[in-house]
C-alpha positions as CSV (number, residue, x, y, z in Angstrom):
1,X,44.2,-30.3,158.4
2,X,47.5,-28.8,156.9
3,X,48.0,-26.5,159.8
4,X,46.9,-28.9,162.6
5,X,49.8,-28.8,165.1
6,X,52.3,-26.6,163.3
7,X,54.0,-24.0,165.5
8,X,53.6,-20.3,164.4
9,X,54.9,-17.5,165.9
10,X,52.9,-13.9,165.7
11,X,54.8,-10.9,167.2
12,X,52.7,-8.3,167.8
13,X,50.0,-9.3,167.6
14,X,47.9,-7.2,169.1
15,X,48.2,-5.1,166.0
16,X,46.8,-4.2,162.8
17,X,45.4,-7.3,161.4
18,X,47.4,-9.5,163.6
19,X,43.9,-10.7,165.6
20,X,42.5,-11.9,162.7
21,X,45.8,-13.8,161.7
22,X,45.7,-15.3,164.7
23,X,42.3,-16.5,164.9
24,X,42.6,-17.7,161.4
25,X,45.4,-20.6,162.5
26,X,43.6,-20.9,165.8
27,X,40.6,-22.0,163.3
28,X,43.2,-24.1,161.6
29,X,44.3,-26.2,164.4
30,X,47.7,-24.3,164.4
31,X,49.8,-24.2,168.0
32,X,50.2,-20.3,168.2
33,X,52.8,-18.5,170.6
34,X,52.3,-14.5,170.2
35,X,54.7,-12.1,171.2
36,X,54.2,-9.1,172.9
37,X,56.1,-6.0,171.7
38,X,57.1,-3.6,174.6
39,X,55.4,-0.8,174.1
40,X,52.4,-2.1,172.2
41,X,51.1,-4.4,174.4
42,X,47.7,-5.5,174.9
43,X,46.2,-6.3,178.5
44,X,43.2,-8.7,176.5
45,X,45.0,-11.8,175.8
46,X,44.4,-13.5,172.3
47,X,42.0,-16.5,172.8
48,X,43.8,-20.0,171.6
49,X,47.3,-18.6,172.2
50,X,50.4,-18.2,174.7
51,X,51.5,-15.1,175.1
52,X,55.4,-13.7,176.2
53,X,56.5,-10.2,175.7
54,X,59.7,-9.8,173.3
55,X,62.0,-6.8,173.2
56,X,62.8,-7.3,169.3
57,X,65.7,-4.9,170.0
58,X,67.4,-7.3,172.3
59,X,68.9,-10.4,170.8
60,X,68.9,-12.4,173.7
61,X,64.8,-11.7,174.4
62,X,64.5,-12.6,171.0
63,X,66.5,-16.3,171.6
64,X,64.3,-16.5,174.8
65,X,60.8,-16.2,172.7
66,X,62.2,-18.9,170.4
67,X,62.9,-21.1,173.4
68,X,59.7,-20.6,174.8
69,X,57.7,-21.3,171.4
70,X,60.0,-24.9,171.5
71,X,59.2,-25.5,175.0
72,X,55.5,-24.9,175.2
73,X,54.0,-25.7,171.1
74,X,57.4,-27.3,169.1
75,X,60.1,-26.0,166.9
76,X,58.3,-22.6,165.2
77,X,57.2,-23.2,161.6
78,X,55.6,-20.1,160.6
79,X,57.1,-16.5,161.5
80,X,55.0,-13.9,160.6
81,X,55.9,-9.9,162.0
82,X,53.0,-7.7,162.3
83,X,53.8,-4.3,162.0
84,X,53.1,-1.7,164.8
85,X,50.6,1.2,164.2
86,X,52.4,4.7,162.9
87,X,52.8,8.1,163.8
88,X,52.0,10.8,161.0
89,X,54.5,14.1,160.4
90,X,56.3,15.9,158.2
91,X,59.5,14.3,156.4
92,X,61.2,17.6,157.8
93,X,59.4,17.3,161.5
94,X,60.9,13.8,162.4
95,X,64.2,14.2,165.0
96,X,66.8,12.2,164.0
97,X,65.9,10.5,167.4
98,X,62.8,9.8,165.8
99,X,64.0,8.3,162.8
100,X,66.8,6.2,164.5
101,X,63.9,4.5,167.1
102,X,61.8,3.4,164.1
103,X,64.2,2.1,162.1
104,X,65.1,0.0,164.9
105,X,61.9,-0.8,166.0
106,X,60.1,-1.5,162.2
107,X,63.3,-2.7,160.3
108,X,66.3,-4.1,163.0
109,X,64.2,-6.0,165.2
110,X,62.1,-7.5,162.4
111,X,64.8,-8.7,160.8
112,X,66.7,-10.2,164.2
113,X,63.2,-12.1,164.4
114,X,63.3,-13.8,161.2
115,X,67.2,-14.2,161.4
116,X,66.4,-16.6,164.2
117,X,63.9,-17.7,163.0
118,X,65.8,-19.0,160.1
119,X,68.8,-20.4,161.7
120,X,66.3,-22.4,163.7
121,X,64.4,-23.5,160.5
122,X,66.8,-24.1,157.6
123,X,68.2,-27.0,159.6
124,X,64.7,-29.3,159.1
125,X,63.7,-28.3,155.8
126,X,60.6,-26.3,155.8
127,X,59.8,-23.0,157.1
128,X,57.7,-19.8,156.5
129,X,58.8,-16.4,157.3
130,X,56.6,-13.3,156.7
131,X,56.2,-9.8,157.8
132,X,53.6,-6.8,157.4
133,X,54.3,-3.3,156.0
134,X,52.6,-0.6,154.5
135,X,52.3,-0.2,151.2
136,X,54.4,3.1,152.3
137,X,57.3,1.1,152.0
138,X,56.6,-0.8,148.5
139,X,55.5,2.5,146.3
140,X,57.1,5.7,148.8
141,X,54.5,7.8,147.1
142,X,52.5,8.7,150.5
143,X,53.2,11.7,152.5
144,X,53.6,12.5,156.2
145,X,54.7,8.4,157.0
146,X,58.5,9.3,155.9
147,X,60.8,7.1,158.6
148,X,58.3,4.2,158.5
149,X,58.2,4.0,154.8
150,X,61.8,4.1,154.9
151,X,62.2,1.5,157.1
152,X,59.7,-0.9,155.4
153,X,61.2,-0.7,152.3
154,X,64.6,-1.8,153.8
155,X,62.5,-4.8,155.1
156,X,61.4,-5.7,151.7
157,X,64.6,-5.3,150.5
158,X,66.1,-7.4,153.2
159,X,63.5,-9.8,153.1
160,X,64.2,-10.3,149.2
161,X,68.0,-10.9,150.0
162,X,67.4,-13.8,152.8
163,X,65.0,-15.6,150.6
164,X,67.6,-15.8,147.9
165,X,69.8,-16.9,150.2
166,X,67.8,-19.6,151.6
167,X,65.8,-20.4,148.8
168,X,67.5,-24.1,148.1
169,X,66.9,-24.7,152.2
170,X,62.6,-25.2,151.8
171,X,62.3,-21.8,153.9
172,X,59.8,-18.7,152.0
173,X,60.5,-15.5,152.7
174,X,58.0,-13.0,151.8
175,X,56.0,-9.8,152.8
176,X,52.5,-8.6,152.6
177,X,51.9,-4.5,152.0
178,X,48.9,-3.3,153.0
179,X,47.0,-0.6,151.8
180,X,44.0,0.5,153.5
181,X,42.3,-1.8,155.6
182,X,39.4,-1.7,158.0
183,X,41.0,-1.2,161.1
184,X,43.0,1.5,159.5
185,X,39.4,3.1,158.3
186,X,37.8,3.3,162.1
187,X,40.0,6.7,162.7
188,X,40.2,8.3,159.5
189,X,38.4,11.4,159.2
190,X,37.9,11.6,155.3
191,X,37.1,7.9,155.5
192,X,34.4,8.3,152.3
193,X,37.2,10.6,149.9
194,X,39.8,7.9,151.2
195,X,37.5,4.9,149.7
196,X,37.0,6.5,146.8
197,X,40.4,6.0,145.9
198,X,40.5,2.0,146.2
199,X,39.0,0.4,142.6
200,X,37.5,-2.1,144.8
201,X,34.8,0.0,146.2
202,X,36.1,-0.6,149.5
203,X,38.7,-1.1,152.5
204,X,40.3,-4.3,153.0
205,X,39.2,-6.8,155.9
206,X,41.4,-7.9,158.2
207,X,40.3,-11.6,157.2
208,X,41.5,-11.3,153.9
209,X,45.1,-10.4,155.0
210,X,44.9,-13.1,157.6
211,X,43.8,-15.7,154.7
212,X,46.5,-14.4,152.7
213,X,49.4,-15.1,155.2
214,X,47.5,-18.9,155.3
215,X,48.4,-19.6,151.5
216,X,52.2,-18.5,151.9
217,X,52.0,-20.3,155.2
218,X,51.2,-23.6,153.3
219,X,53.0,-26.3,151.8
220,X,52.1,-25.3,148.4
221,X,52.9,-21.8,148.7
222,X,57.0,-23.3,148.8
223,X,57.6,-21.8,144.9
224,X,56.5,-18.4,146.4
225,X,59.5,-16.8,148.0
226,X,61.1,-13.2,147.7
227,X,58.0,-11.6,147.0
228,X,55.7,-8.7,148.2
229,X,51.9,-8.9,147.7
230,X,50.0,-6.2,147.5
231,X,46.8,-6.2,149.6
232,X,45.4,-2.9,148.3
233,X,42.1,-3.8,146.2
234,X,43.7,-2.5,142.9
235,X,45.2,0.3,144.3
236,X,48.4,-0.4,143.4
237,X,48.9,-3.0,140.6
238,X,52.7,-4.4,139.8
């Protein structure tokens, strides 16, 4: 019963594991506001939740999505920032356009979410911010993904610095890299050679991430704070 009535907060979503995060505090009991990323929107609305789009470039969309979680399930509790899908090219290939609009899509307006989200937090004592990346941005060692895994690696820096910082106020702040999961497997071409790779004998399921972000989410995750998990089925071992 833990997470019966606690407000979370899921922006987008629609993504990656995000449904089965979602569904996993749904389960819970958990009140669950998602917001909807321009440009990665979904038009199949996630059952158990409210929905708003969020520009997580704009500040004051940001305050307004934090209103409307207070208004409609209570003071957020849990943060968590799923990260978008990515585009594949050469390190050389990328504009500098290209790298300036995902740095400030993957690493700004993460971190505007959770500065918020902190500010509204620290105040009562408890809170749980976490956000996605690929394990791009923990190790760097994977080709063709250069802006994102630049940009995720400055989240996990960041994200390092702001728990520290709020460490003595009861607010986590972690991240969750992900290797290769299953609905990262349905479009690969070499999906056998690509399984191979992972000790595990397999990709991960989204359920497993979503069950992850529930024990950081919980009370008795509070001496866990600053970190980055690897979800990669021995893959990548710290």
């Amino acid at each position: 019963m833990e997470f019966h009535g606690m407000s979370v907060a899921i922006i987008g979503a629609h993504a990656g594991s995000g449904p089965a995060v979602v569904k996993a505090f749904v389960e819970k009991g958990a009140n669950v506001t998602v917001g909807n990323v321009f440009g990665h929107n979904s038009t199949k609305a996630l059952e158990g939740t409210v929905e708003l789009d969020i520009d997580t470039g704009d500040v004051a969309s940001i305050v307004r999505f934090f209103d409307f979680c207070e208004e409609t399930n209570g003071p957020v509790d849990v943060l968590v920032n799923v990260a978008p899908p990515i585009t594949s090219g050469k390190a050389l290939d990328f504009t500098a356009e290209d790298y300036r609009r995902v740095v400030e899509r993957e690493l700004i307006g993460p971190i505007l979410c959770a500065q918020e989200a902190a500010r509204r937090m620290t105040p009562r004592g408890f809170g749980r911010i976490m956000s996605f990346i690929s394990m791009s941005g923990k190790t760097g060692v994977h080709k063709n993904v250069a802006p994102f895994a630049a940009a995720k690696g400055g989240l996990v820096t960041f994200s390092r610095v702001l728990a520290a910082e709020l460490a003595p106020t009861g607010v986590t702040v972690n991240v969750l890299a992900t290797a290769l999961f299953d609905v990262q497997v349905a479009t690969l071409r070499n999906r056998e050679e690509a399984i191979n790779g992972i000790p595990v004998g397999r990709p991960g399921r989204s359920e497993e991430a979503a069950h992850a972000v529930l024990f950081l989410a919980s009370r008795n995750a509070g001496y866990v704070t600053g970190e980055t998990l690897n979800l990669s089925g021995g893959r990548f071992m710290d």
